[in-house]
C-alpha positions, 0 to 999 in steps of 0.5 A: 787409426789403423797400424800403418796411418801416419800419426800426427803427434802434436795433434795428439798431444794436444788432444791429451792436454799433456806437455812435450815431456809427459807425452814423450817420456811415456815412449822413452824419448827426450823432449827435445827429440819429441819436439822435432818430430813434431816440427816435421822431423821423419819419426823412426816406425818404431816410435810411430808404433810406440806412440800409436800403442801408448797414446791412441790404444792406451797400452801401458808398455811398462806392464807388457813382457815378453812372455805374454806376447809369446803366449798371444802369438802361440793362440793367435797361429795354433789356437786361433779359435780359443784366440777369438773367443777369448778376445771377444769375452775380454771386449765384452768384459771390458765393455760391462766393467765400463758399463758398470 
């Protein structure tokens, strides 16, 4: 799923196996909002993003602050050669912990 596809959140629920309220409480929405969006109410593009970070990328967002984002972003643009190095040491770390 890339960043801009729409999500289909009953969908992904389902797959999940989790109720409304374990999967909505993740992204800091209350079931009965969730539950709109699921019967087709137009879903915000933040909410679309949150969900797409906590349920298909398996982000924990409670672990993310603003200090390590400062830093991705300071690699990414003024050290983008360290920025893919050490992205792909971390895929192949990940991938032997896996692995293991």
């Amino acid at each position: 799923m890339k960043a801009n596809d729409k999500v289909d959140a009953r969908e992904i629920r389902r797959k999940l196996g989790v109720n409304q309220q374990q999967f909505w409480s993740k992204l800091g929405v209350t079931q009965s909002g969730g539950s709109r969006y699921e019967s087709g109410r137009n879903m915000p593009r933040p909410v679309q993003q949150l969900l797409r970070l906590v349920h298909v990328e398996h982000i924990d967002i409670q672990k993310i602050k603003r200090e390590d984002y400062e830093v991705i972003e300071y690699l990414r643009s003024a050290k983008a050669g360290l920025f893919k190095e050490l992205k792909k040491d971390a895929k192949a770390a990940l991938k032997s912990k896996k692995g293991a």
